[in-house]
ROKE-596998 format. One record per residue (C-alpha): residue number from 1; residue in one letter; x, y, z. Coordinates in nm, 2 decimals. Example, Ala and Ser with C-alpha at 12.3 -4.5 7.8 and 13.67 -1.06 7.14 Angstrom:
{1; 'A'; {1.23; -0.45; 0.78}}
{2; 'S'; {1.37; -0.11; 0.71}}
END
This chain:
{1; 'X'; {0.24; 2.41; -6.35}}
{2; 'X'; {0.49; 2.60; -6.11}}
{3; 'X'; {0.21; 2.55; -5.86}}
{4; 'X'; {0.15; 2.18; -5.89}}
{5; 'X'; {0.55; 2.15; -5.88}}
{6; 'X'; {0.61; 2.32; -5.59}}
{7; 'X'; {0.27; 2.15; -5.40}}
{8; 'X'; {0.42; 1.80; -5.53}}
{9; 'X'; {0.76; 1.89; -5.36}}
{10; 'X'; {0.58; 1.99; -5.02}}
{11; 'X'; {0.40; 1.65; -5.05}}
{12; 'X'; {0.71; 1.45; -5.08}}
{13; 'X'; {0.93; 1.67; -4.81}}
{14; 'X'; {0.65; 1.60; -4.53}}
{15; 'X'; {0.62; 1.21; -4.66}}
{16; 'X'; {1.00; 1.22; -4.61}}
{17; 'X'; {0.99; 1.41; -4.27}}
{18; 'X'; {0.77; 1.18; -4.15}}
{19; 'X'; {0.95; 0.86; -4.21}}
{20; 'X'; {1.23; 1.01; -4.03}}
{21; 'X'; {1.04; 1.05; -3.71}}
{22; 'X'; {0.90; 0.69; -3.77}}
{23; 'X'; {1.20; 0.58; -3.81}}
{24; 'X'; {1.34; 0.76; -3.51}}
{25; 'X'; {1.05; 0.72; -3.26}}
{26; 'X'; {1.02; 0.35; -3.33}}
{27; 'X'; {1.28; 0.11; -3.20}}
{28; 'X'; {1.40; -0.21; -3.36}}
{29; 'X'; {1.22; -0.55; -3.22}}
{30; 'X'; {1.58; -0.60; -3.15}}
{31; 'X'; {1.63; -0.29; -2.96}}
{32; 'X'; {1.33; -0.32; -2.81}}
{33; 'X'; {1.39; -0.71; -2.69}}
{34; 'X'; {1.71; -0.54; -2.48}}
{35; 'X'; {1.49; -0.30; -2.32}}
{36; 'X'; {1.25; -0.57; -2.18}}
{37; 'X'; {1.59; -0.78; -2.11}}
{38; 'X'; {1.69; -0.53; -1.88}}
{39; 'X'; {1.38; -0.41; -1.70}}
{40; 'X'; {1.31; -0.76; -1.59}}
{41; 'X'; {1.65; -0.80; -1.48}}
{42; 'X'; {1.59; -0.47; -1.22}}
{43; 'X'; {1.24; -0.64; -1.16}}
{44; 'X'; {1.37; -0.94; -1.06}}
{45; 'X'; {1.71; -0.78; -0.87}}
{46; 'X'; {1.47; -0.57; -0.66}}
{47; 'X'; {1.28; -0.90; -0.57}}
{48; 'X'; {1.57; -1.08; -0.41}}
{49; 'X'; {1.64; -0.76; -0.24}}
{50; 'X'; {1.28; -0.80; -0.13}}
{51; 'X'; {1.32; -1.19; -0.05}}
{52; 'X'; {1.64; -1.10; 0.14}}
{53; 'X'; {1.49; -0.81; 0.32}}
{54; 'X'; {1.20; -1.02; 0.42}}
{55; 'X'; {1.42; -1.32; 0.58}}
{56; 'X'; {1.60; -1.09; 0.76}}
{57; 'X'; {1.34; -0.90; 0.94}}
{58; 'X'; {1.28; -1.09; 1.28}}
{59; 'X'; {1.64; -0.99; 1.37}}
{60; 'X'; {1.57; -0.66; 1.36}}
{61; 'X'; {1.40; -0.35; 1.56}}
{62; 'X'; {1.34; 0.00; 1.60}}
{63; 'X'; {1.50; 0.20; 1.35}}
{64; 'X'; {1.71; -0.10; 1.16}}
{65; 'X'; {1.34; -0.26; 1.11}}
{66; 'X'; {1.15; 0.07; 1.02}}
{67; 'X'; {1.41; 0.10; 0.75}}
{68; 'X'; {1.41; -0.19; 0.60}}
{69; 'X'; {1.07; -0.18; 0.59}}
{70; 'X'; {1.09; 0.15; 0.36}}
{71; 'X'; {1.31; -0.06; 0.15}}
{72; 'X'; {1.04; -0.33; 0.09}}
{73; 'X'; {0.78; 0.00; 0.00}}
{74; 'X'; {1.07; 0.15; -0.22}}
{75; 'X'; {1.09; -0.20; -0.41}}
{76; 'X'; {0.67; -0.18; -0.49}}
{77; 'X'; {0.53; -0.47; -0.63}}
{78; 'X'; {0.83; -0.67; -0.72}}
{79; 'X'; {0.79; -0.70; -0.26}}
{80; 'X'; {0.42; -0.79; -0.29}}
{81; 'X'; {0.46; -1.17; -0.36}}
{82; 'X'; {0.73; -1.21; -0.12}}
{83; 'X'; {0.56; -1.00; 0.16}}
{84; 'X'; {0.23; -1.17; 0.13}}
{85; 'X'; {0.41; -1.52; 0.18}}
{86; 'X'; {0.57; -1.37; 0.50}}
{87; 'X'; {0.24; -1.28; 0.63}}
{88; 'X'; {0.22; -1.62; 0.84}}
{89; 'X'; {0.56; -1.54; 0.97}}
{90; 'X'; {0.62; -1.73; 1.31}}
{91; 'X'; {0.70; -1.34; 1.49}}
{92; 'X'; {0.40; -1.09; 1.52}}
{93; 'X'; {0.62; -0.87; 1.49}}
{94; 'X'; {0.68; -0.91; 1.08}}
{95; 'X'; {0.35; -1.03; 1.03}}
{96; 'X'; {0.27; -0.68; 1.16}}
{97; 'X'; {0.58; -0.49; 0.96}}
{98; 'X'; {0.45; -0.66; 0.59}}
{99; 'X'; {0.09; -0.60; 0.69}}
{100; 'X'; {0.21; -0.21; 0.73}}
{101; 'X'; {0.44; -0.23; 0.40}}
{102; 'X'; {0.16; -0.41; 0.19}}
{103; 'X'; {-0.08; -0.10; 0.26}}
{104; 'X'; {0.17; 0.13; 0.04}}
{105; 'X'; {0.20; -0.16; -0.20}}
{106; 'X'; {-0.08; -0.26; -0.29}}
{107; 'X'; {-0.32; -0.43; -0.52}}
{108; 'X'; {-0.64; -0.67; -0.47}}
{109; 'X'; {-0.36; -0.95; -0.37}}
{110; 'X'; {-0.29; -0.72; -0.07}}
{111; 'X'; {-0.62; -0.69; 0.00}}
{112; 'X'; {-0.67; -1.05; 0.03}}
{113; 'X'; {-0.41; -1.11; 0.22}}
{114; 'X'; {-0.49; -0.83; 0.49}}
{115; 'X'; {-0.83; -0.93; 0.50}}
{116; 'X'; {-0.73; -1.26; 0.67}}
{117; 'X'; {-0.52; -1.11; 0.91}}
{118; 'X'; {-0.79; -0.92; 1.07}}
{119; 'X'; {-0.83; -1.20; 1.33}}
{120; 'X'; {-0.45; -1.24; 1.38}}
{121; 'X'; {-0.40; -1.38; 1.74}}
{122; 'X'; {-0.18; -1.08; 1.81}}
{123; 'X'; {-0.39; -0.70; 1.83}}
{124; 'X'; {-0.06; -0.53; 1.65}}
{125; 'X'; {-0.10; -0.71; 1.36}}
{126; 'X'; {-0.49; -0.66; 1.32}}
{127; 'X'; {-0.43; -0.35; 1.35}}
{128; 'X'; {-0.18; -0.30; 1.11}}
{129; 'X'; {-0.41; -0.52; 0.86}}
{130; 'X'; {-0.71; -0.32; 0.94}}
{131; 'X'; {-0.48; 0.06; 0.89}}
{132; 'X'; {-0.31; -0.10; 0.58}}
{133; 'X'; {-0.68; -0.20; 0.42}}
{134; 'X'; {-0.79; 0.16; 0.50}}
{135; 'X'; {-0.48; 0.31; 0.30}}
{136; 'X'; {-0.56; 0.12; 0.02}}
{137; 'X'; {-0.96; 0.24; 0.03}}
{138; 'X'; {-1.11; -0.07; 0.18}}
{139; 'X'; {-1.31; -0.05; 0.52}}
{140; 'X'; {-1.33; -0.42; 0.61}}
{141; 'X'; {-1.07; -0.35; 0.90}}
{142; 'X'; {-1.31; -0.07; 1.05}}
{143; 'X'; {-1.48; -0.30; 1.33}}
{144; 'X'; {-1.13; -0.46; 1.41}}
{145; 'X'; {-1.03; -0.06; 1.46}}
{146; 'X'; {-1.35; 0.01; 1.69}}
{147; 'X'; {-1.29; -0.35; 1.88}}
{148; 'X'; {-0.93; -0.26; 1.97}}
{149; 'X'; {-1.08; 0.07; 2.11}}
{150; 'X'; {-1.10; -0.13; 2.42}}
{151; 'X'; {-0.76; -0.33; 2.44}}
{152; 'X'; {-0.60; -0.36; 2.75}}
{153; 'X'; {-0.32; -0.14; 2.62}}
{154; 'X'; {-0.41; 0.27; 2.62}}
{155; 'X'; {-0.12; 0.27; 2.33}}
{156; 'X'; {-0.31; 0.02; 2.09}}
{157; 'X'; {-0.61; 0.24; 2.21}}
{158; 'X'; {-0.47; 0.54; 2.13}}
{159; 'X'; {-0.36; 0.42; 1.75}}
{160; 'X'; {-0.69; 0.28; 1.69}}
{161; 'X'; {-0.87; 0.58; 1.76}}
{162; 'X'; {-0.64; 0.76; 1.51}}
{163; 'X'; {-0.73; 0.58; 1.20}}
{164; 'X'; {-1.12; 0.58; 1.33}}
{165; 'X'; {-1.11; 0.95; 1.35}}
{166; 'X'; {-0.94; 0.98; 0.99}}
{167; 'X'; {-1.20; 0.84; 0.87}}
{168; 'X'; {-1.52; 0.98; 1.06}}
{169; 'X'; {-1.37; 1.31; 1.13}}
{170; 'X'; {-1.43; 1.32; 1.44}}
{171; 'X'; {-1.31; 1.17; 1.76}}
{172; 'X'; {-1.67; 1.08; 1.94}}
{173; 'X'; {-1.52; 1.23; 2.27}}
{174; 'X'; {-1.34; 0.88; 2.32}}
{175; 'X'; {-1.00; 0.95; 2.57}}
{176; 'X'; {-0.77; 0.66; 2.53}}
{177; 'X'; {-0.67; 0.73; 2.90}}
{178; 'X'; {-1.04; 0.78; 2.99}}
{179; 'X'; {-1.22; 0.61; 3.27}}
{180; 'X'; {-1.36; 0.28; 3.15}}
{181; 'X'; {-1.72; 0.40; 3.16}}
{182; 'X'; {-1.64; 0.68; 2.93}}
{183; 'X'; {-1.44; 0.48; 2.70}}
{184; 'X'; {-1.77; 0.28; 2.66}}
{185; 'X'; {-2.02; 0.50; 2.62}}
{186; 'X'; {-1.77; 0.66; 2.32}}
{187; 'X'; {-1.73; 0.32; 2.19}}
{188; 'X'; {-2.09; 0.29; 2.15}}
{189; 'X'; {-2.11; 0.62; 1.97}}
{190; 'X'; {-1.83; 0.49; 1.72}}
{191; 'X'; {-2.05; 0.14; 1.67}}
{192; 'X'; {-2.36; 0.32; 1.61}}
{193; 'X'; {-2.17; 0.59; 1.34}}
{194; 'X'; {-2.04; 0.33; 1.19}}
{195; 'X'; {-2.36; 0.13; 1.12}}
{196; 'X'; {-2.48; 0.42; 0.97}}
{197; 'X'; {-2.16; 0.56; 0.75}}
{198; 'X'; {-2.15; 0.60; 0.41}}
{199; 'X'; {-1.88; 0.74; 0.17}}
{200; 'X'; {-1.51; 0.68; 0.05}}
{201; 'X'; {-1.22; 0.59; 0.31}}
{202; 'X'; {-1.01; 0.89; 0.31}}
{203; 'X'; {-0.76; 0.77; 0.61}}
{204; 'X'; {-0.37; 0.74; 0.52}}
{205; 'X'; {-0.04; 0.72; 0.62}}
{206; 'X'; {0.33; 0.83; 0.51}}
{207; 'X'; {0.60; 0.53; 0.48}}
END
């Protein structure tokens, strides 16, 4: 009998126990209504920062611009609507900036979005689509990336051949400042790797 007691009291100590940790781990539908309150009021705070951030951006450049363009990576997806709207900005130079934040964003909206930029009348914006698409794992950017292998510009060159040889591993002996022969007969090497490549997209960049 003493047995079946003290088993009987165990039984109701741990029914109690756990009750208490429902009741503690579980918060009220009221409690709980406050919670969502307030975490879509920092959602939606962080998008007007975003929409601010945004509208601002053709005044600035160099540093001013790089950081407000952390900002917009810092504010995530609550940015993404915004920054995909800005994409047909008037100045390349924003078009290129979002294109550049999007890729730490994210998300198949982005994707979208940086897809149709790859023929941007303005080489520093496809290439900035065609980078931000690698950092988010897709390669539709790659032949925009081997095309601007021969712009005009050695520096455009020179960036293009970066996120290439992320992603082959190699650099196919291409010398931004080579001889235009030479920058030819690597390009061809790139074309005919790439027709060829298989695998995931390992490039990527730090904000």
């Amino acid at each position: 009998m003493r047995k079946l007691l003290s088993h009987a009291r165990k039984c109701l100590f741990l029914a109690l126990l756990l009750c208490c940790c429902a009741c503690v781990s579980e918060p009220s539908a009221q409690e709980q209504e406050r919670t969502d309150a307030g975490t879509k009021g920092v959602e939606f705070a962080m998008e007007r920062q975003a929409r601010i951030r945004i509208a601002g951006l053709h005044r600035l450049q160099g540093a001013a611009l790089l950081h407000s363009l952390q900002v917009l990576i810092s504010c995530g997806t609550n940015a993404r609507a915004a920054a995909i709207e800005a994409l047909a900005a008037p100045q390349p130079e924003v078009r290129a900036g979002l294109a550049y934040v999007l890729g730490f964003i994210g998300g198949e909206d982005s994707i979208v979005a940086l897809k149709s930029r790859l023929t941007d009348a303005d080489a520093g914006v496809r290439y900035e689509s065609a980078a931000a698409l690698l950092q988010l794992g897709n390669a539709a950017g790659m032949p925009t990336l081997i095309d601007l292998l021969g712009h005009a510009d050695a520096r455009m060159r020179l960036k293009a051949m970066e996120c290439v040889q992320e992603r082959a591993g190699t650099d196919f002996g291409f010398r931004f400042d080579g001889t235009e022969t030479e920058r030819r007969a690597a390009c061809e090497r790139v074309r005919l790797w790439w027709h060829s490549a298989v695998g995931p997209v390992t490039a990527g960049r730090t904000p």
